[in-house]
C-alpha positions in Angstrom: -13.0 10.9 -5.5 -13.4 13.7 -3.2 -15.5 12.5 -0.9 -19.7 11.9 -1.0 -20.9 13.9 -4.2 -24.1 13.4 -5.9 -24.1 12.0 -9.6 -25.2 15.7 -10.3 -22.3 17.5 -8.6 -19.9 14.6 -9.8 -21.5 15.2 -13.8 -20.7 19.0 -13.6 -17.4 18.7 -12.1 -16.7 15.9 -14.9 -17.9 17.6 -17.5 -19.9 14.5 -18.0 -23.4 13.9 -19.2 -25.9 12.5 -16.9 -26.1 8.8 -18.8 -21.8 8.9 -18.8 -22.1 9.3 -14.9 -24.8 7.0 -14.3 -23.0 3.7 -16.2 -20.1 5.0 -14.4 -21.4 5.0 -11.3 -23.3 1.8 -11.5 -20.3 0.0 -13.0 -18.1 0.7 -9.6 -21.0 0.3 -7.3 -21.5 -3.1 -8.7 -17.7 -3.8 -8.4 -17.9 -2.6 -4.4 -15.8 0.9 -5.1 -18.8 3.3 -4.3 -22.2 2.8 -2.5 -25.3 5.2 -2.8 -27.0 6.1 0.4 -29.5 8.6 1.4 -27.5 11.9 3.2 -28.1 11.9 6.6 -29.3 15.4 7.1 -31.7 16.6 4.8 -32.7 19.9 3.2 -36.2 20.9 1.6 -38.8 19.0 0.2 -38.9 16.3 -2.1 -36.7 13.0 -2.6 -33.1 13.8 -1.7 -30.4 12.8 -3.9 -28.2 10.0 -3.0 -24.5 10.5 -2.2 -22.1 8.1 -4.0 -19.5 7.4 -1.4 -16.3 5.5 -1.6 -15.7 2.5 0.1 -12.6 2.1 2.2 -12.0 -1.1 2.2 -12.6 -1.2 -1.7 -8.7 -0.6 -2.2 -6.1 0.0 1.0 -3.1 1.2 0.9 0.0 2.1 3.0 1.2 5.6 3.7 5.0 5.7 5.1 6.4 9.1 6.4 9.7 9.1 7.0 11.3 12.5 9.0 14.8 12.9 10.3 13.6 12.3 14.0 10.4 10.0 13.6 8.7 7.0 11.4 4.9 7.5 10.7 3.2 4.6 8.6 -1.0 4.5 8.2 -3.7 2.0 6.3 -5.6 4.3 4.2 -8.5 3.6 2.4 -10.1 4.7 -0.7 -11.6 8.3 -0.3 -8.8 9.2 1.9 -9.8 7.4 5.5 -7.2 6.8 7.9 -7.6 3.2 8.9 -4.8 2.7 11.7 -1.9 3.8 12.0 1.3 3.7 13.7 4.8 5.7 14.5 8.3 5.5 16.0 11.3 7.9 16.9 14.6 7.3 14.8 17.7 8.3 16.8 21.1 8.3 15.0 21.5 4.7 15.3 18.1 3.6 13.8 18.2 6.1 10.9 20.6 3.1 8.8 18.2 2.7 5.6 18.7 -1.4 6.4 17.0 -0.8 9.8 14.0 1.6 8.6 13.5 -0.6 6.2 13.1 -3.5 8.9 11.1 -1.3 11.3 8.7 -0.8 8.4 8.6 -4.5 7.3 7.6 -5.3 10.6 5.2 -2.6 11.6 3.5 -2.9 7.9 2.6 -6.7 9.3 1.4 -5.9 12.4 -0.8 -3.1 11.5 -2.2 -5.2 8.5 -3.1 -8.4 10.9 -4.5 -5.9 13.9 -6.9 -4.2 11.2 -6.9 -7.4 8.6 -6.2 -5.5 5.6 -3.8 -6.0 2.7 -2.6 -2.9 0.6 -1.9 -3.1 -2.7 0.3 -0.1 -2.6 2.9 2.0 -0.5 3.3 5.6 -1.0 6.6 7.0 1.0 7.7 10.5 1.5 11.3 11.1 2.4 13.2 14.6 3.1 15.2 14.3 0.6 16.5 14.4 -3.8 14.2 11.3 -5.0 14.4 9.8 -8.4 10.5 9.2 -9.2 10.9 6.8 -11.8 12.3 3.6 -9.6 12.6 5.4 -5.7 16.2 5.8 -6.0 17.3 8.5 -2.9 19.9 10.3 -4.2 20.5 12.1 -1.4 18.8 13.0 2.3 21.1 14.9 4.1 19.4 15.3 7.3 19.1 11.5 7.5 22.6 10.9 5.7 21.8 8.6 3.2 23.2 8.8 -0.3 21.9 7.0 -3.5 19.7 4.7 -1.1 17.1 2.3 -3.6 14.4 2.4 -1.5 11.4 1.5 -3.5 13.4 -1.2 -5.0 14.4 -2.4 -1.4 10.9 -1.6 -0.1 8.9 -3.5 -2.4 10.9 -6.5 -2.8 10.2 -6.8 1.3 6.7 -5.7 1.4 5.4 -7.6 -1.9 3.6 -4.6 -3.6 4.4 -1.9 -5.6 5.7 1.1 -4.2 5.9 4.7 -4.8 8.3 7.1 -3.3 8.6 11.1 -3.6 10.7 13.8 -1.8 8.4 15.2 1.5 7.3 18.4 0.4 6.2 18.1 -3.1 3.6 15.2 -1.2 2.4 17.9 1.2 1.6 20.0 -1.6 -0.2 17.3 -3.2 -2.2 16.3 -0.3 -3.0 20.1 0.2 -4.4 20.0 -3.3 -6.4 17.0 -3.1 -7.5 17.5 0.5 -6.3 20.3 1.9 -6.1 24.3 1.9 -5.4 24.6 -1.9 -8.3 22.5 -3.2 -9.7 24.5 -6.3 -6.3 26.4 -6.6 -4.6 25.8 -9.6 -0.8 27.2 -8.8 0.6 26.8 -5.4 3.4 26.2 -3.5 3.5 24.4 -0.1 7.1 25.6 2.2 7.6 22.1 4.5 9.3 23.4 7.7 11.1 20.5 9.5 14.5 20.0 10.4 15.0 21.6 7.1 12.7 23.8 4.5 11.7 21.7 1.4 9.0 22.8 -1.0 6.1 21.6 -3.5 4.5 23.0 -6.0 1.5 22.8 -8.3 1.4 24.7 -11.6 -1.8 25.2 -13.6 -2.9 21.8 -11.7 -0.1 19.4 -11.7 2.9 19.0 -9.5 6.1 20.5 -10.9 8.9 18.2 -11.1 11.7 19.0 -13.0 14.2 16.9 -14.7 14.1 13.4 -13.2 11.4 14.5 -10.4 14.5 16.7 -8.7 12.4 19.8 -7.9 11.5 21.8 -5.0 14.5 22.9 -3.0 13.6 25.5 -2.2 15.3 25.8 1.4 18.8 26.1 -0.8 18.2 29.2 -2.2 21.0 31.2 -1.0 19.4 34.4 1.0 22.6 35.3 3.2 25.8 35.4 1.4 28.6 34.6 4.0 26.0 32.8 6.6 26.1 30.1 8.3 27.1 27.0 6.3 24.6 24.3 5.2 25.2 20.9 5.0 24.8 21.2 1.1 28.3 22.9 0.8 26.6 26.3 0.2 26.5 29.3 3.2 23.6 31.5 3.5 20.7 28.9 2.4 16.8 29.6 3.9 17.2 26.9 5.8 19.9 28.2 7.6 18.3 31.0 8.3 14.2 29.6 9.0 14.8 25.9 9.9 14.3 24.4 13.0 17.4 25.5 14.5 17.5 29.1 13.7 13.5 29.1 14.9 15.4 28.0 18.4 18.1 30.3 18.1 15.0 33.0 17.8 13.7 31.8 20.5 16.5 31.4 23.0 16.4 27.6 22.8 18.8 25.1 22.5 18.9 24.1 18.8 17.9 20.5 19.9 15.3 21.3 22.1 12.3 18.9 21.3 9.7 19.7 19.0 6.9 19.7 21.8 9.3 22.8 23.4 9.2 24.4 20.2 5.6 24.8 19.0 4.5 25.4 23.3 6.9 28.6 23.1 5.3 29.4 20.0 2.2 29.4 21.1 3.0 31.4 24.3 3.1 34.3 21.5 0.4 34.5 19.6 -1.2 36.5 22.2 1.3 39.5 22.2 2.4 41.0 18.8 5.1 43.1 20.5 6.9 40.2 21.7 6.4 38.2 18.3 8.0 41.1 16.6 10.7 41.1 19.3 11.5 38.2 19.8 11.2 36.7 16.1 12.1 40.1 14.0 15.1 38.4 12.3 13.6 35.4 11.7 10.1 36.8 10.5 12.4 38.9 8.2 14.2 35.8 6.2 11.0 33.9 6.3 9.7 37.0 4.0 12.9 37.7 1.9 12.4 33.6 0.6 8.8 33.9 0.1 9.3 37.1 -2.0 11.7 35.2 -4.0 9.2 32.2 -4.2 6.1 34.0 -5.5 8.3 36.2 -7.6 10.1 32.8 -9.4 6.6 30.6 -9.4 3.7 33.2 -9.3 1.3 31.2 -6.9 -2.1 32.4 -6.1 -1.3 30.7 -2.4 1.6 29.3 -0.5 1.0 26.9 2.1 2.7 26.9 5.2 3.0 23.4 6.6 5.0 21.6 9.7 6.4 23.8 12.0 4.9 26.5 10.2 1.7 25.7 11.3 2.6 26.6 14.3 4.0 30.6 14.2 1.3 33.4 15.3 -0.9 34.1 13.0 0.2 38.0 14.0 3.2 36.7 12.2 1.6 35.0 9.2 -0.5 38.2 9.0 2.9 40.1 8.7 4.5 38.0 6.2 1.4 38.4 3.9 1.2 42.1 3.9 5.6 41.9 3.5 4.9 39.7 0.5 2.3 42.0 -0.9 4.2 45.1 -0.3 7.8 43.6 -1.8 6.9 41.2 -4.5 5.9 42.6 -8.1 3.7 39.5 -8.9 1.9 39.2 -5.8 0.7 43.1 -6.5 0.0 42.0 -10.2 -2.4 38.7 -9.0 -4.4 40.7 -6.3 -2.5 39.8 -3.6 -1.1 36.1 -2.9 -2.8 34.2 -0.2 -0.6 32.8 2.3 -2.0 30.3 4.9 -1.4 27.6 7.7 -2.1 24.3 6.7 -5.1 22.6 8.1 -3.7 18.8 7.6 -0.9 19.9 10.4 1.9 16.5 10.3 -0.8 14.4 8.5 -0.1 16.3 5.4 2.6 14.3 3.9 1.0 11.0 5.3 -1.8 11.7 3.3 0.2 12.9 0.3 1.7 9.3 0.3 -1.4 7.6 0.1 -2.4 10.1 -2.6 0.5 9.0 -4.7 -0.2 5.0 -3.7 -3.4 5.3 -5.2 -2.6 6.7 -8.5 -1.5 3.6 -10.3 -4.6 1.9 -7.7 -7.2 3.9 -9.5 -6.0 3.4 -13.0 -6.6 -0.3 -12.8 -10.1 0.5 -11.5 
């Protein structure tokens, strides 16, 4: 449920009649999932509609992001509302699976007594190849893990079921449920971390591929003969638009902290001269991979999240009009949208709450 809707609104967008809607309604308001109440502000005259809203506390789960230089865990409730939450930097030592895996048991128990909760799922997003069907991480480079059974591990620690799915494909669901590409049908969402990763949706549900191994989009090879990746290949977008090569760009060390990163960033979006000077090269791979993306996929948006978020929107305004000019599908659409994501680092978060609550709301 996407938030308060009246039964009216929730019949149309159902394709439900009126009675349908009503029993459904009064069956989950009677079970505690929803509540009716009168809208706070009102418009015109007569008796305004009620809003059915979900209830939180109805059904909690637990969202886990895990990034190659931070932990992020929340308590969401049902309708999407961020209960608590908590976080912690991984440094090489702490990035062992057995000692996330610890931090998480631990922190998962705290947070549930301080907001006295229990979920009844975990959703977990990791940078990485993830086997949908049992969790299994085949492989997360930037963290160096191989073949890692993490939602085995994780639920037979935690107690509940749990759901885990590679980063980006999550932050394209969460855009789609909650984010910039509600109502779009076909999109892609480009995560920009310490790698690229990507997600898409086609004609409304995610793409995943064979075994759920889908979406890597930052090893596409765009420079033959560059810089080598840690897959084995030279030449990936990541090489050329990841973290480090957005330092490089900006004459930063390639570990300077993320906090450096987006401030210097920002410093630009003022002065288009010095965004074309300063990030010409990069601003010109970033538009050679997003050619090849809405050529390959044929969204009618991309969504640019993570570190993304934060490049000019001179910039953004540039790759759009590149994309339109050099890609033959983006001329036959109209023109694909390009855009910074509004759910900022939240995005995968929320994704993995999203993906907790799918077998949560089948049992409703």
């Amino acid at each position: 449920m996407d938030g308060p809707s009246t039964r009216a609104s929730l019949a149309a967008e159902l394709g439900l009649n009126r009675s349908t809607i009503k029993a459904l309604v009064d069956g989950l308001a009677e079970s505690g999932v929803v509540a009716e109440r009168v809208p706070a502000q009102r418009s015109g005259a007569g008796r305004p509609s009620l809003l059915v809203l979900p209830q939180p506390h109805a059904a909690v789960v637990m969202a886990i992001d895990i990034r190659v230089e931070q932990v992020a865990m929340a308590m969401v409730g049902l309708g999407g509302d961020i209960l608590g939450r908590d976080s912690w930097n991984l440094h090489h030592r702490s990035r062992d699976p057995g000692e996330v895996i610890t931090h998480v048991a631990d922190s998962a128990k705290l947070l549930a007594d301080e907001l006295d909760v229990q979920a009844v799922g975990v959703g977990v997003s990791v940078p990485g190849v993830v086997r949908r069907a049992d969790g299994l991480v085949h492989e997360a480079p930037n963290l160096h893990w191989t073949d890692v059974a993490l939602g085995e591990r994780l639920s037979s620690v935690l107690k509940v079921p749990v759901q885990v799915g590679n980063d980006a494909e999550l932050g394209a669901l969460a855009e789609h449920v909650r984010g910039a590409a509600r109502g779009s049908s076909d999109m892609v969402y480009i995560s920009a971390d310490v790698g690229i990763g990507g997600g898409v949706i086609s004609s409304g549900q995610p793409l995943r591929g064979t075994g759920g191994y889908v979406g890597e989009l930052g090893h596409m090879v765009v420079r033959p003969g560059g810089r080598r990746c840690y897959c084995g290949c030279q030449g990936c977008w990541e090489t050329e638009v990841g973290e480090a090569a957005l330092c490089r760009a900006l004459a930063l060390p390639e570990d300077a902290p993320r906090g450096t990163v987006v401030a210097e960033l920002r410093s630009l979006a003022g002065s288009p001269d010095s965004v074309a000077h300063r990030l010409g090269e990069f601003t010109e791979w970033l538009s050679m991979g997003l050619v090849t993306v809405v050529n390959m996929l044929g969204p009618e948006l991309v969504v640019l999240g993570d570190l993304f978020t934060a490049l000019p929107e001179t910039l953004v305004d540039q790759l759009r009009r590149t994309v339109q000019k050099r890609s033959l599908v983006s001329r036959a659409v109209g023109g694909t949208k390009i855009v910074s994501s509004p759910l900022g680092r939240d995005a995968k978060l929320i994704g993995a709450a999203e993906l907790a609550f799918e077998p949560v709301l089948g049992d409703i």
